[in-house]
PLY file of the C-alpha trace (Angstrom):
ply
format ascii 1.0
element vertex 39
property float x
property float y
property float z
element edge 38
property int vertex1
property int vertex2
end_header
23.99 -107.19 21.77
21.37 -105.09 20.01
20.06 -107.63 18.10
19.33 -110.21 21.28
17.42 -106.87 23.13
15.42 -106.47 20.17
14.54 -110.53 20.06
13.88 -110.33 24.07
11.16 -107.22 23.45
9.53 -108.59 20.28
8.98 -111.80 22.53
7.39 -109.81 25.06
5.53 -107.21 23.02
3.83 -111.12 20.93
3.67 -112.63 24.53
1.21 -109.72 25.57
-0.18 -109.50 22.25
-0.89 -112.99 22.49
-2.83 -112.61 26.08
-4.93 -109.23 24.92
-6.17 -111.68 21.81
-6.97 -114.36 23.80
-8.62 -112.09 26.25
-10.81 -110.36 23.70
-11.69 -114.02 22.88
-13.04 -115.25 26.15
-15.19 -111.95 26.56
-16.62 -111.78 23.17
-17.34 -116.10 23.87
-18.89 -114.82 27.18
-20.71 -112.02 25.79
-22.65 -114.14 23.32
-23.01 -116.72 25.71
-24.70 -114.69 28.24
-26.98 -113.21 25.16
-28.20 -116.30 24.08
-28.58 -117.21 27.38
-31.08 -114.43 28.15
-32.93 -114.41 24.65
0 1
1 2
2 3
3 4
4 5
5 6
6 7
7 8
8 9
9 10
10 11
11 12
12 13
13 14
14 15
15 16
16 17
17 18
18 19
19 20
20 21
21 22
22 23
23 24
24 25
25 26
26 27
27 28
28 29
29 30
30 31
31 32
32 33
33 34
34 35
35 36
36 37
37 38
């Protein structure tokens, strides 16, 4: 019983890790896409 809760919220917690990575991804592409757009 333990063991499954523990699988179920170390899914979630590398399911949001996952997003806040990929997240921090597409703003640091965007960032240095919108600098070398304006140098």
């Amino acid at each position: 019983m333990i063991q499954t809760i523990l699988r179920q919220s170390f899914g979630e917690h590398l399911a949001v890790n996952t997003i806040l990575v990929f997240t921090l991804a597409v703003a640091a592409t965007l960032n240095a896409w919108c600098l070398s757009a304006y140098l």
